[in-house]
C-alpha positions as CSV (number, residue, x, y, z in Angstrom):
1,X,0.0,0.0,0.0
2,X,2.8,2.4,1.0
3,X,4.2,1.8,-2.8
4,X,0.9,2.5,-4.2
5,X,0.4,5.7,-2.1
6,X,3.5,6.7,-2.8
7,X,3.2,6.9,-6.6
8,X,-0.1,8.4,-6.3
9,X,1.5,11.3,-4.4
10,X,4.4,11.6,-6.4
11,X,1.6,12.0,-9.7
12,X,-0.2,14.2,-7.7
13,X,3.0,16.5,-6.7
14,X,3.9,16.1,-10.5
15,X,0.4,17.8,-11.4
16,X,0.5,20.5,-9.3
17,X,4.4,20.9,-9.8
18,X,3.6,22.2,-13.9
19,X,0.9,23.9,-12.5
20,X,2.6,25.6,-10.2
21,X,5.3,26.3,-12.6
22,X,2.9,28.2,-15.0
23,X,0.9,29.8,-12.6
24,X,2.0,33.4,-11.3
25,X,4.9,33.6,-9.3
26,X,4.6,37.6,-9.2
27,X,0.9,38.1,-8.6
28,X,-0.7,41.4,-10.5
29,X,-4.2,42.8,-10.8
30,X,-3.1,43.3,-14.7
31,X,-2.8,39.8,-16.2
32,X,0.4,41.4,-18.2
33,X,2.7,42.4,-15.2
34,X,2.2,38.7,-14.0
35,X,5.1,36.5,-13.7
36,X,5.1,33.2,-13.3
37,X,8.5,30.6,-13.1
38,X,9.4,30.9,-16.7
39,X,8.9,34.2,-17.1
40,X,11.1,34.8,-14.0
41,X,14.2,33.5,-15.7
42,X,13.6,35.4,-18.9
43,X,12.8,38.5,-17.0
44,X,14.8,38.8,-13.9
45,X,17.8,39.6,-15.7
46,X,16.8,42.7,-17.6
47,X,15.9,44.4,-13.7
48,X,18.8,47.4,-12.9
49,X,19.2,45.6,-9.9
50,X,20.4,42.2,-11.0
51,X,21.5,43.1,-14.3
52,X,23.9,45.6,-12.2
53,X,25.4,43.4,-10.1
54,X,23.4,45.0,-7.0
55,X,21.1,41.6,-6.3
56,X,23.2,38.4,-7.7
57,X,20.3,35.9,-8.1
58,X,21.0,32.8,-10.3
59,X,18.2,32.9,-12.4
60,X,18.2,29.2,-13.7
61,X,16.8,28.5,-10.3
62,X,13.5,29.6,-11.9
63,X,13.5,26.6,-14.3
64,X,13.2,23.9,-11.4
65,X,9.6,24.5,-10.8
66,X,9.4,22.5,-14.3
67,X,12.5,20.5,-14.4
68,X,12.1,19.0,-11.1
69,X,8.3,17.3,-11.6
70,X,9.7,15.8,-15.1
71,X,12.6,14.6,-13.1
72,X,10.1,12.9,-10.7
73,X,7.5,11.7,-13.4
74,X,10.2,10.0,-14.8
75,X,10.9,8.4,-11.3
76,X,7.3,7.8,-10.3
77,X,6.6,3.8,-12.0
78,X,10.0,2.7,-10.3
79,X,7.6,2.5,-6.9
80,X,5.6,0.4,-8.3
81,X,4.8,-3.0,-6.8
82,X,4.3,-4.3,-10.2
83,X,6.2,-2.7,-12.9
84,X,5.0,-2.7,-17.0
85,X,8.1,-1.5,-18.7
86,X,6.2,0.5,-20.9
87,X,4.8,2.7,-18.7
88,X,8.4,3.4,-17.5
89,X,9.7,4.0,-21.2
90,X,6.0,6.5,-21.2
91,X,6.9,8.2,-18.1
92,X,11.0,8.7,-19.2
93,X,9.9,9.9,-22.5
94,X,7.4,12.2,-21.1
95,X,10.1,13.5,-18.3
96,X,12.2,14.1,-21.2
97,X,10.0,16.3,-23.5
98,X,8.7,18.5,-20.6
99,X,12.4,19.1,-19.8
100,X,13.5,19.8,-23.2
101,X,10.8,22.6,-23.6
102,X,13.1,24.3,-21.4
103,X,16.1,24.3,-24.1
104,X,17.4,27.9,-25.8
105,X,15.6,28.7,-28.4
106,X,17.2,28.6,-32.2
107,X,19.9,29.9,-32.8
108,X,21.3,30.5,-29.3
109,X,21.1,26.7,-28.9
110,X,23.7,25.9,-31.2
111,X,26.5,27.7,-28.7
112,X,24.5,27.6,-25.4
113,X,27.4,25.2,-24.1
114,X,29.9,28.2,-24.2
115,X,27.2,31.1,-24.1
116,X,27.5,32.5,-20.5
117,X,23.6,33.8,-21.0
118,X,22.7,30.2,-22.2
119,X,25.2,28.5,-20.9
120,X,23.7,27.0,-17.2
121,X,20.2,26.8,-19.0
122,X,21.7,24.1,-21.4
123,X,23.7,22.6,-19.1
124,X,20.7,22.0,-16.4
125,X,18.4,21.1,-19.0
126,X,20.9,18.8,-20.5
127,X,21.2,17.1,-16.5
128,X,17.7,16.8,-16.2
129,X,17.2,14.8,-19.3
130,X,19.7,12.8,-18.2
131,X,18.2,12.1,-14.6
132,X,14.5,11.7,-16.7
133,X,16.3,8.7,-18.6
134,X,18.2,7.2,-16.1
135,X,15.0,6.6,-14.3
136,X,14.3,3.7,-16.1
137,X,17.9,2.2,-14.5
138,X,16.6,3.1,-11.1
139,X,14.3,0.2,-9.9
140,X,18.1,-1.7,-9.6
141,X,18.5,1.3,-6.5
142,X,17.5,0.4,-3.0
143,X,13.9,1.8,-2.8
144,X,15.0,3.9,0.4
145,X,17.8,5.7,-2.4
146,X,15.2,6.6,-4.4
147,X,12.9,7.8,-2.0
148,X,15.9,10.1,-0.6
149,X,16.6,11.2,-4.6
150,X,13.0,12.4,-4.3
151,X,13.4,14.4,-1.0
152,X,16.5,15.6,-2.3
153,X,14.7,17.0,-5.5
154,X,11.5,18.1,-3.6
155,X,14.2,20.4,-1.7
156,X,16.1,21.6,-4.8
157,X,13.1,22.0,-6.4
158,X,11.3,24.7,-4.6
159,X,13.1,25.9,-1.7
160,X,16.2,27.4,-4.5
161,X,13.3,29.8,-6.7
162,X,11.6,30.4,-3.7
163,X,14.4,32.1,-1.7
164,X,15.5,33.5,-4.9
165,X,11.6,34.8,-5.1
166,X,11.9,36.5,-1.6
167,X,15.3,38.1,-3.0
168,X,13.6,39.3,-6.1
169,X,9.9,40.5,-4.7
170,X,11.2,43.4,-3.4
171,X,12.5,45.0,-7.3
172,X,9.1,43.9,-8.4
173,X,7.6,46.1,-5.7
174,X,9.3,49.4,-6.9
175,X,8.8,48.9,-10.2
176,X,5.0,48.1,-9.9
177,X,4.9,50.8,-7.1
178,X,3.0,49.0,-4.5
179,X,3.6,45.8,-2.2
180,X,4.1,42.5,-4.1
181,X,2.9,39.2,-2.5
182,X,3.3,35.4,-2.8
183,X,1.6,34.1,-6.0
184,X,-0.3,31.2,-6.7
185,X,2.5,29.6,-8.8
186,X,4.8,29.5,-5.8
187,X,1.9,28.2,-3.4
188,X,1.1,25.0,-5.7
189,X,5.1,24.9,-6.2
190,X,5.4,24.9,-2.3
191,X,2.5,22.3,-1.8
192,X,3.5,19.7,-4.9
193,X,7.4,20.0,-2.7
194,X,5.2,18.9,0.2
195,X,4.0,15.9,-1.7
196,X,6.9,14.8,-2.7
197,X,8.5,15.1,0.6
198,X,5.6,13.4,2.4
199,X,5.9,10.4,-0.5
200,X,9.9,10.1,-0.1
201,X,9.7,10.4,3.6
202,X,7.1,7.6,3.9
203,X,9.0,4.9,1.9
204,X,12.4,5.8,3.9
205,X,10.0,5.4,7.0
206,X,8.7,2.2,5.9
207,X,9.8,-1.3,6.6
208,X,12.2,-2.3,3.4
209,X,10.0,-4.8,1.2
210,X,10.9,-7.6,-1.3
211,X,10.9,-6.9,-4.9
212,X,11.9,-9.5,-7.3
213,X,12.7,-7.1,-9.9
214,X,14.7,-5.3,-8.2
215,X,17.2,-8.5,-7.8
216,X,17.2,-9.2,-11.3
């Protein structure tokens, strides 16, 4: 049961991870001076502030909101107590996609790898496709591994934006010229974290069970 509960919290967190991700980060009465994750990363860096040297946020932070749920769809069948391998090669493949929407567009992408603008954007994108594949590798991991991987993640994967969030909210403010709170996007981002950590925490918690896949 604690497999099965597991994975359904793990979807669950995944859903309102890429909701959260989309949803605004930077609330506004005036649906165009809302920000959300993605927009974050594109935007931050234009600000006087951080584009002076004044704030020093690292805005690919703002791409784990997204990168972190395909990460951890990609883990989710490995819980399992009966695996179908193609619903590992369906999670993995979707993992992968949703993280390679994050890529630089054309033609930055050709010299991302050396680009310092591009450069950490490729370069994290390029990790999390690689932690989306090897997730079909990872039922031969203890179970209690994997379950710290996704507490690990969980972590990473909101606690980094939101801090650099808190750092930010305050250019936002003078800009807008008024008090800037706590958007949706990072609440949903905050509560599919919770998920995940309540998921990995349970299965490290939990008496280690036999698999016979997992011997193979």
């Amino acid at each position: 049961m604690t497999r099965r509960l597991m994975r359904g919290l793990i979807v669950l967190g995944v859903a309102l991870g890429l909701w959260g991700a989309i949803a605004p980060w930077i609330p506004h009465r005036a649906a165009g001076l809302r920000l959300n994750a993605l927009d974050l990363f594109v935007v931050v860096r234009l600000v006087p502030p951080v584009r002076d040297g004044v704030v020093r946020v690292a805005r690919e932070v703002f791409l784990l909101p997204l990168l972190v749920p395909a990460v951890l769809l990609a883990l989710a069948p490995a819980f399992g107590a009966r695996p179908r391998p193609w619903i590992g090669y369906l999670a993995s493949g979707l993992g992968v996609v949703l993280a390679l929407t994050m890529l630089p567009p054309y033609p930055p992408i050709l010299t991302a790898w050396r680009d310092p603008l591009y450069r950490g954007q490729f370069f994290l994108v390029l990790a999390a496709c690689a932690l989306a594949l090897s997730a079909l590798w990872s039922r031969r991991l203890p179970e209690r591994v994997l379950a710290g991987l996704v507490v690990g993640l969980a972590l990473a994967g909101w606690l980094m934006p939101f801090l650099a969030l808190l750092r930010v909210r305050p250019i936002f403010a003078a800009i807008y010229g008024a008090p800037v709170g706590v958007g949706l996007g990072a609440v949903l981002s905050g509560l599919s974290a919770l998920l995940f950590l309540v998921a990995g925490t349970l299965r490290i918690l939990s008496p280690p069970t036999q698999n016979p896949t997992r011997s193979q």
